[in-house]
C-alpha positions as CSV (number, residue, x, y, z in Angstrom):
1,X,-89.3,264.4,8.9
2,X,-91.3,263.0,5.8
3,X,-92.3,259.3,6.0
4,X,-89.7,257.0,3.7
5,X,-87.0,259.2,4.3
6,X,-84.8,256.2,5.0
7,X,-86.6,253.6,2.5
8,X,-83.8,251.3,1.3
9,X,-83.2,251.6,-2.3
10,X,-82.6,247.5,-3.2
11,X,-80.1,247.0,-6.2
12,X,-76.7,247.5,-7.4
13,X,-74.8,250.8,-8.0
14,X,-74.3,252.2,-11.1
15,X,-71.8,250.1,-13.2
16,X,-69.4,253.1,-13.6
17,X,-69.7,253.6,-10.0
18,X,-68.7,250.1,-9.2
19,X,-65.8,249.9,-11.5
20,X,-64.4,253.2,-10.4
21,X,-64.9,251.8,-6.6
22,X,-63.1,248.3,-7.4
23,X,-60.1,250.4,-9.5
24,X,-59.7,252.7,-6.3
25,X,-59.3,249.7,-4.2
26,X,-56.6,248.0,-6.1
27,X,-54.7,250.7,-6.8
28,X,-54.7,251.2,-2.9
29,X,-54.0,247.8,-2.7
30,X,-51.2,248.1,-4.9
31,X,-49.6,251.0,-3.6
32,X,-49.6,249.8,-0.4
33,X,-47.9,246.2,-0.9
34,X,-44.2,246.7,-0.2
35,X,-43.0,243.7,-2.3
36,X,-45.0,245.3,-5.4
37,X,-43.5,248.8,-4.5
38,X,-40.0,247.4,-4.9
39,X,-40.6,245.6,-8.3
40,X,-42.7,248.8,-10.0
41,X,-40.8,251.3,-8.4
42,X,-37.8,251.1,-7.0
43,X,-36.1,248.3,-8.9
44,X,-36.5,250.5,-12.5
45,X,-35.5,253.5,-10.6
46,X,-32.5,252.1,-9.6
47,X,-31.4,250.9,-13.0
48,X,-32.3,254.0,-14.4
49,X,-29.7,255.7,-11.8
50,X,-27.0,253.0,-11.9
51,X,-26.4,252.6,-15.4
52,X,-26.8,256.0,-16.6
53,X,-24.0,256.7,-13.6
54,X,-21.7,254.1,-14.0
55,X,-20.4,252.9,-17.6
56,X,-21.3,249.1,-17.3
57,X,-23.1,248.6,-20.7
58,X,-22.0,249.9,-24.1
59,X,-24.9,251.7,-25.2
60,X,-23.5,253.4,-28.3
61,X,-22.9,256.4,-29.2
62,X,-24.8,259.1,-27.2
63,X,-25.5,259.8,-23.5
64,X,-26.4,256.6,-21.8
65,X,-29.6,258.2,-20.7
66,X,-31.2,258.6,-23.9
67,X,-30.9,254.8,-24.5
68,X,-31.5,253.6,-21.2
69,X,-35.0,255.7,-20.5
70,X,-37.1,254.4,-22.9
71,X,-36.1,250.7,-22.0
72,X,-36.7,251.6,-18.0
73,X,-40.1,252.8,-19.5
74,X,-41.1,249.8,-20.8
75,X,-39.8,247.7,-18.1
76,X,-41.5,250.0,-15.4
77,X,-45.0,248.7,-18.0
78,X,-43.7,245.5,-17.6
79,X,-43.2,244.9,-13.7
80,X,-47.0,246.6,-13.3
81,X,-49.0,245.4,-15.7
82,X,-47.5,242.1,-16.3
83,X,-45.6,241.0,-13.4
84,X,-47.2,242.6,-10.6
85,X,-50.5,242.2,-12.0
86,X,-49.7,238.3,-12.6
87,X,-48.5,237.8,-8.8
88,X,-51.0,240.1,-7.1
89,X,-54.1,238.1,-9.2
90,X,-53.1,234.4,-8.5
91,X,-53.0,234.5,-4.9
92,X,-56.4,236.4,-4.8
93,X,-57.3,233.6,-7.3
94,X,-56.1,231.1,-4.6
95,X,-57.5,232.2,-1.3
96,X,-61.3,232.4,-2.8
97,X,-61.5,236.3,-3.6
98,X,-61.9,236.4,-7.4
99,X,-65.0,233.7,-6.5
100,X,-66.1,236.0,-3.9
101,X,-66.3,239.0,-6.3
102,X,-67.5,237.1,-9.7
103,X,-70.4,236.4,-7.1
104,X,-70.7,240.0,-6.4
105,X,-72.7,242.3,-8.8
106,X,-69.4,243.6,-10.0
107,X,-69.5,241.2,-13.9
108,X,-66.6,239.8,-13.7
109,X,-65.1,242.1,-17.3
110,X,-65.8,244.7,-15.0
111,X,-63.9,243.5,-12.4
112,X,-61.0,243.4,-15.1
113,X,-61.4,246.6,-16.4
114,X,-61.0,247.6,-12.8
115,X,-57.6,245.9,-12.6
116,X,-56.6,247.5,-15.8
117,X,-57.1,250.6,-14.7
118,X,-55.8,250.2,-11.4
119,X,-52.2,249.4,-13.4
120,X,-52.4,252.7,-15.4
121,X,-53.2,254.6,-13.0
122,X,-49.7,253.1,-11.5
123,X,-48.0,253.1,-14.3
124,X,-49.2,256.9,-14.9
125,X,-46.7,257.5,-11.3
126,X,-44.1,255.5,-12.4
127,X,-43.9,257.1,-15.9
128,X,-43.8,260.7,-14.1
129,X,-41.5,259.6,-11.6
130,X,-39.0,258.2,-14.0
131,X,-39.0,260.9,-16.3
132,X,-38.3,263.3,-13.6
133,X,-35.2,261.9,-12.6
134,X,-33.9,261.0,-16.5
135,X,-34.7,265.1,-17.0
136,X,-32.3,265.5,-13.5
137,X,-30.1,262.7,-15.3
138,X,-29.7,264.8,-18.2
139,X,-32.5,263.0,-20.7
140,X,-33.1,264.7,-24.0
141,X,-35.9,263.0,-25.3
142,X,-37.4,263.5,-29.1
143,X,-40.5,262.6,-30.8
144,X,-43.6,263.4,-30.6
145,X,-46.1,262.2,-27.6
146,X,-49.0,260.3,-29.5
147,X,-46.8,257.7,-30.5
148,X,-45.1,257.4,-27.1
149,X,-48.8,257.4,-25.7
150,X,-50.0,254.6,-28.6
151,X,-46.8,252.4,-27.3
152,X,-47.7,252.6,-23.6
153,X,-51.1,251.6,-23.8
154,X,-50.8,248.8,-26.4
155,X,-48.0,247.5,-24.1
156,X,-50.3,247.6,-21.2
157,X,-53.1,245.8,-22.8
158,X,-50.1,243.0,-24.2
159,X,-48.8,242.5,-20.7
160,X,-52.0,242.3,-18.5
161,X,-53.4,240.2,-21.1
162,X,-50.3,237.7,-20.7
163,X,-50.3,238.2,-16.7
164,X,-53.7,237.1,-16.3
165,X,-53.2,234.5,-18.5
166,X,-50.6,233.1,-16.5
167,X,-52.5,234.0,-13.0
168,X,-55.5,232.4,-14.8
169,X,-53.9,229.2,-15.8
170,X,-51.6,228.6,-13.0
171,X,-51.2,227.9,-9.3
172,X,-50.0,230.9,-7.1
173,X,-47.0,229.7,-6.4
174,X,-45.9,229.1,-10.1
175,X,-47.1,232.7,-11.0
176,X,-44.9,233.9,-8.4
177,X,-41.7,232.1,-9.6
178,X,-42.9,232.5,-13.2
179,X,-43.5,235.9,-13.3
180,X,-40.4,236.7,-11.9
181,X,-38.2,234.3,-13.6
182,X,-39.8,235.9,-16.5
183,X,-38.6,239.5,-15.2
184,X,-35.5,238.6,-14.8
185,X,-34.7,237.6,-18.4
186,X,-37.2,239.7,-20.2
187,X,-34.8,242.4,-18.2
188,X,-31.7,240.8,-19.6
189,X,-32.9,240.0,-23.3
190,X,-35.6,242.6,-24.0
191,X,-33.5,245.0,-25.1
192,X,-34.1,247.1,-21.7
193,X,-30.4,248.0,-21.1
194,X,-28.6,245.6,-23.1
195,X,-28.9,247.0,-27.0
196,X,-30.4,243.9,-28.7
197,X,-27.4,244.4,-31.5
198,X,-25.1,243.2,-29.1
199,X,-27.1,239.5,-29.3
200,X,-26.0,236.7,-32.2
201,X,-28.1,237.6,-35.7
202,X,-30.3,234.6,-34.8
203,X,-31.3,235.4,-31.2
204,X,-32.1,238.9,-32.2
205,X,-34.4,237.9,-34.9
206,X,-36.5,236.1,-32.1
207,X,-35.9,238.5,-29.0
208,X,-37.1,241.5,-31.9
209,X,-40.3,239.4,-31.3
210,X,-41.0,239.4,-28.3
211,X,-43.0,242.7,-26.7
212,X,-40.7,244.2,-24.0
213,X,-38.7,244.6,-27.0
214,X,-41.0,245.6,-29.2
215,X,-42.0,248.6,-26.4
216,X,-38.6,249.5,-25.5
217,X,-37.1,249.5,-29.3
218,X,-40.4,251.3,-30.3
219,X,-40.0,253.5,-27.2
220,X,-36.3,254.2,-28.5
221,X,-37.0,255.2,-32.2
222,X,-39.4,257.4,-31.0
223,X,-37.4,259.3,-27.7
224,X,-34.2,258.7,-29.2
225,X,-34.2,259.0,-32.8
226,X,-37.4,261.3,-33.5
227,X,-39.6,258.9,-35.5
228,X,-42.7,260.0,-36.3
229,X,-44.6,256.6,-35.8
230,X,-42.8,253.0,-35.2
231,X,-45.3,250.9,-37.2
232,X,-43.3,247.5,-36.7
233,X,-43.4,247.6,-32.9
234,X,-46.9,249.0,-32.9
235,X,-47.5,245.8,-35.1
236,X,-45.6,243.3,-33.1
237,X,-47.6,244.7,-29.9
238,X,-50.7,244.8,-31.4
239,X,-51.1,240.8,-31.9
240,X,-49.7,240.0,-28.7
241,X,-52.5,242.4,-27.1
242,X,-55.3,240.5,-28.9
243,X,-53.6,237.0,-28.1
244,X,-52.7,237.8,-24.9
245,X,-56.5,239.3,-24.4
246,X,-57.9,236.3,-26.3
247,X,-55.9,233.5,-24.5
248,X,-56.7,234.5,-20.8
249,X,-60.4,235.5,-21.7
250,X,-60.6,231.8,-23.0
251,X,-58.8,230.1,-20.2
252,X,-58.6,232.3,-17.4
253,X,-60.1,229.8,-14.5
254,X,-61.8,231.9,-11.2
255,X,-61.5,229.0,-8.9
């Protein structure tokens, strides 16, 4: 045995080594939390099910499954990247472990990035999964799969930009009711099952704002009615991505 075979080599890992380490350990973390299993999961499955099953919603003209699957879509983006993502960083905010790891060599955008990829690579199961069982439903979709793709990921970046805004600004407690008070009637108003033409002229002008509708109507023109590429929703998703980004970046507090 040659001498300095076991010399310790002082120093941190390679930064792409680190964040691939930190991104395999939530997405452990998140696919082992029962609560978060429910919300990303389960809860979008079931919807998906029920109301292509049962005729509770007028969704026009159509099989309900073609409306309904690109709003489960964007609310499966929703429940990961915003609400789970919201829930799961406030309380790690509040027992000391974001303070633990911003003292870690891990920079602390890399400890973000992490996160981030941690949600697609859960979204990237909950996308297969759901498609599976709209195909078993009966799902025709249309389109083609780069705009589909463009709508996913800006959606993502809106909605972990506004969850760690919120887990950032508030106490975990108030992301936990937040978020999911925010679920609730982002489910409701967004457009998800309920067609937003079924809202007053004036409340569809704002809830055509807001970016669960902008990814499920944007979703919709693409699946359902073939568009090539739905600019507006691209548009509306776009600027909440950079102030959703911007906003938590400036007063996202670790402590």
């Amino acid at each position: 045995m040659s001498a300095g075979t076991y010399t310790p080599r002082p120093g941190a890992a390679p930064l792409s080594r680190m964040i691939a380490a930190q991104a395999a350990l939530e997405t452990r973390m998140l696919l082992r939390n029962g609560e978060q299993l429910l919300l990303t999961v389960v809860i979008p499955t079931l919807l998906l099910v029920l109301f292509s099953a049962v005729d509770v919603v007028d969704t026009g003209s159509g099989e309900p499954v073609d409306f309904l699957t690109p709003g489960i879509l964007a609310l499966a983006v929703m429940s990961t990247a915003f609400t789970g993502q919201a829930i799961a960083t406030g309380f790690e905010r509040r027992y000391g472990v974001l303070k633990r790891l911003g003292a870690s060599p891990l920079p602390r955008w890399a400890l973000m990035a992490a996160k981030t990829l941690a949600v697609l690579v859960t979204e990237v199961l909950q996308v297969v999964l759901l498609t599976v069982i709209a195909f078993a439903l009966g799902w025709s979709p249309e389109g083609g799969p780069l705009a589909v793709l463009l709508l996913l990921v800006l959606g993502t970046v809106a909605f972990s930009g506004l969850g760690l805004l919120m887990a950032g600004t508030l106490k975990a407690e108030a992301t936990l009711a937040a978020a999911n008070l925010v679920f609730l009637l982002l489910l409701v108003g967004g457009g998800v099952v309920v067609p937003l033409d079924r809202f007053p002229d004036a409340a569809q002008s704002v809830l055509g704002l807001l970016p669960i509708s902008a990814l499920s109507e944007g979703l919709r023109d693409v699946l359902q009615h073939g568009a090539t590429m739905p600019w507006g929703s691209l548009g509306i998703l776009t600027v909440w991505a950079v102030l959703g980004l911007g906003a938590a970046a400036r007063f996202f507090r670790w402590e």
